[in-house]
C-alpha positions in Angstrom: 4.8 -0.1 5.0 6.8 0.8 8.0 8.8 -1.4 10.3 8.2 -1.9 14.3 10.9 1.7 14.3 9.0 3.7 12.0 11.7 3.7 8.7 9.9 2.9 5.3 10.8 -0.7 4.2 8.9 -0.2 0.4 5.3 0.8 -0.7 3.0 -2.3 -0.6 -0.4 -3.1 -2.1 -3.4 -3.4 -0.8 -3.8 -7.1 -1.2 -0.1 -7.3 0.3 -1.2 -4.9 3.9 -4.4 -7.0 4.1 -2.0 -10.1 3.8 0.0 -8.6 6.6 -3.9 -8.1 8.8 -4.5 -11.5 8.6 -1.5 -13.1 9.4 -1.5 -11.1 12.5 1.9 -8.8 12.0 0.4 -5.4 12.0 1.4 -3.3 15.0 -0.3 -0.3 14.2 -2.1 2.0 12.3 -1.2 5.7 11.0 -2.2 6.3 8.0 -6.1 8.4 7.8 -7.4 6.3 4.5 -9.0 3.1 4.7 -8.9 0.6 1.9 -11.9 -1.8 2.0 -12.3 -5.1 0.0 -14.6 -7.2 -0.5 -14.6 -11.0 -0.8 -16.8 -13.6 -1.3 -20.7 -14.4 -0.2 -21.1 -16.7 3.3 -23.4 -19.7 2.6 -24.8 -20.2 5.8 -25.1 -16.3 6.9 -25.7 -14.7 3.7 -23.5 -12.4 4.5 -20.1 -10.5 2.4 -16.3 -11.0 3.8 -14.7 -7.9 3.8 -11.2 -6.8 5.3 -9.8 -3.2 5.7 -6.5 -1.6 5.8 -5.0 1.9 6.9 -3.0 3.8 4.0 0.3 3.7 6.3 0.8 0.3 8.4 3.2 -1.2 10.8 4.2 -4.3 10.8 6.1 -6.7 13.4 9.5 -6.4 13.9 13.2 -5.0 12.2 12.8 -6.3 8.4 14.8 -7.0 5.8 15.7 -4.1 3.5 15.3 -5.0 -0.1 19.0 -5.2 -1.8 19.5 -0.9 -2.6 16.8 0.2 -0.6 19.1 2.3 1.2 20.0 3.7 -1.7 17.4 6.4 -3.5 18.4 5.4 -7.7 19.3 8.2 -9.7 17.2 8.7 -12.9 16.4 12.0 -15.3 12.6 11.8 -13.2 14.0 12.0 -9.4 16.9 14.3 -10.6 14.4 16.7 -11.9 12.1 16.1 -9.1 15.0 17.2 -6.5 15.9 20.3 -8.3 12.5 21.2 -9.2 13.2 21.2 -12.9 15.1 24.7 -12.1 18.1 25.0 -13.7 21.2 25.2 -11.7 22.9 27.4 -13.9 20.7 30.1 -14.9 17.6 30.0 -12.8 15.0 29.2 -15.5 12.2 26.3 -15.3 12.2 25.3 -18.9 9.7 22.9 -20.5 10.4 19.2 -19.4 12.0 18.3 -23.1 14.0 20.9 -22.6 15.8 19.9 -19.2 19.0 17.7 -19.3 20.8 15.6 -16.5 24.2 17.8 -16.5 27.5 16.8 -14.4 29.4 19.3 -12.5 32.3 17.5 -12.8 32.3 16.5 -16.9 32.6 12.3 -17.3 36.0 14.0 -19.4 37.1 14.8 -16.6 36.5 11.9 -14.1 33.0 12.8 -13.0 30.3 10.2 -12.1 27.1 9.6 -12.0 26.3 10.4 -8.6 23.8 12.7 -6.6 26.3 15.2 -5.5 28.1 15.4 -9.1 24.3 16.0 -11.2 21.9 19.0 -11.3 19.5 19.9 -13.5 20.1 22.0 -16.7 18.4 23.6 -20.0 19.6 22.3 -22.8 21.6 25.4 -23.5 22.9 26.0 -20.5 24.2 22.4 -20.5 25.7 23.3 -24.3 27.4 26.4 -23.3 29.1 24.6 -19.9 30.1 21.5 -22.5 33.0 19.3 -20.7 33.9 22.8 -18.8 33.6 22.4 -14.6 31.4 25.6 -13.6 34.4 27.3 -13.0 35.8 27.2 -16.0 32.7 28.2 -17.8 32.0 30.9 -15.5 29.0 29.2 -14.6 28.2 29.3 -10.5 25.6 26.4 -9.1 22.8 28.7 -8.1 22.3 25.6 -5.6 23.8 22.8 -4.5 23.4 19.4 -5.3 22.8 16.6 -2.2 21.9 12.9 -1.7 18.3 12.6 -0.7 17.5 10.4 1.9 15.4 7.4 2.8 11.8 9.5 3.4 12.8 11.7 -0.2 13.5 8.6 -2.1 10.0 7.2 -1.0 8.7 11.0 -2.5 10.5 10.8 -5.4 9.8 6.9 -6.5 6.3 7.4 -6.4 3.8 9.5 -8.2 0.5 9.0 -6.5 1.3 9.2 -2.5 -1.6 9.9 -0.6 -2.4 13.4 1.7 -1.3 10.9 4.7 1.5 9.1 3.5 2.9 12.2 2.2 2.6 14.5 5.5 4.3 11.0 7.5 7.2 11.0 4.9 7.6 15.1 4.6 8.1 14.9 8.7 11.6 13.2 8.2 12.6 14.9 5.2 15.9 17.0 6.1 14.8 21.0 5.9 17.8 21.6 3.2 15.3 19.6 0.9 14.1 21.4 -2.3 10.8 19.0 -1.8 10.0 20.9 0.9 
């Protein structure tokens, strides 16, 4: 769902677009996919309500961000989504069990958890940095970390984005984005 200036506000329903049809706030449509339901039987006409939605909708006006929506959370899934579940030490794409949420800057040391402070590591690579910073270990970032931004956290907080949704969202994505 997008506001009346095209940002994301948060990934709605069906039931919750159609909602949005009825009560007449839909500006437009962009989205290719169209979600059809069907209601109940008319008495008098015999014949099925139904009401369709486009998979990416506009609705009325600047909205209300929900509280951290500007904000895409950092978890073990979108930090290994960003990176690609490469490692940023030595290059390999170990098995998912295997990949660890590593700071540059060890917690020892002051470092938080924050986008640009975590990468992706194998379990050994993480090991042999222990609370070291990269230089120290003798361990360069074979990349570099960054924030990602409203269109990537939309990509990386949901699994099953449609072909159209996903195009809409990959046009604003920054083109230093590993999702790219």
């Amino acid at each position: 769902m997008l506001d009346s200036v095209g940002t994301p506000i948060r990934w709605a329903g069906v039931h919750k677009a159609l909602a949005y049809y009825a009560s007449g706030k839909i500006v437009t449509e962009l989205g290719e996919t169209r979600f059809t339901l069907r209601g109940g039987v008319n008495d008098i006409t015999g014949e099925v309500s139904e009401m369709s939605a486009n998979s990416i909708v506009m609705i009325r006006g600047r909205h209300q961000m929900p509280i951290g929506a500007d904000r895409v959370s950092l978890n073990k899934f979108s930090l290994f989504s960003r990176d690609r579940g490469v490692c940023a030490y030595c290059g390999h794409r170990p098995k998912e069990d295997d990949l660890t949420m590593e700071h540059i800057t060890p917690t020892s040391r002051g470092g938080r958890l924050r986008w640009m402070n975590m990468v992706t590591a194998c379990r050994s690579c993480n090991v042999r940095k222990g609370s070291r910073t990269p230089e120290e270990a003798h361990m360069p970032l074979l990349y570099t970390p960054y924030t990602p931004n409203r269109f990537e956290g939309f990509i990386l907080r949901n699994r099953r984005i449609l072909a159209d949704q996903m195009q809409f969202l990959l046009a604003s994505v920054p083109k230093h984005s590993r999702l790219l």
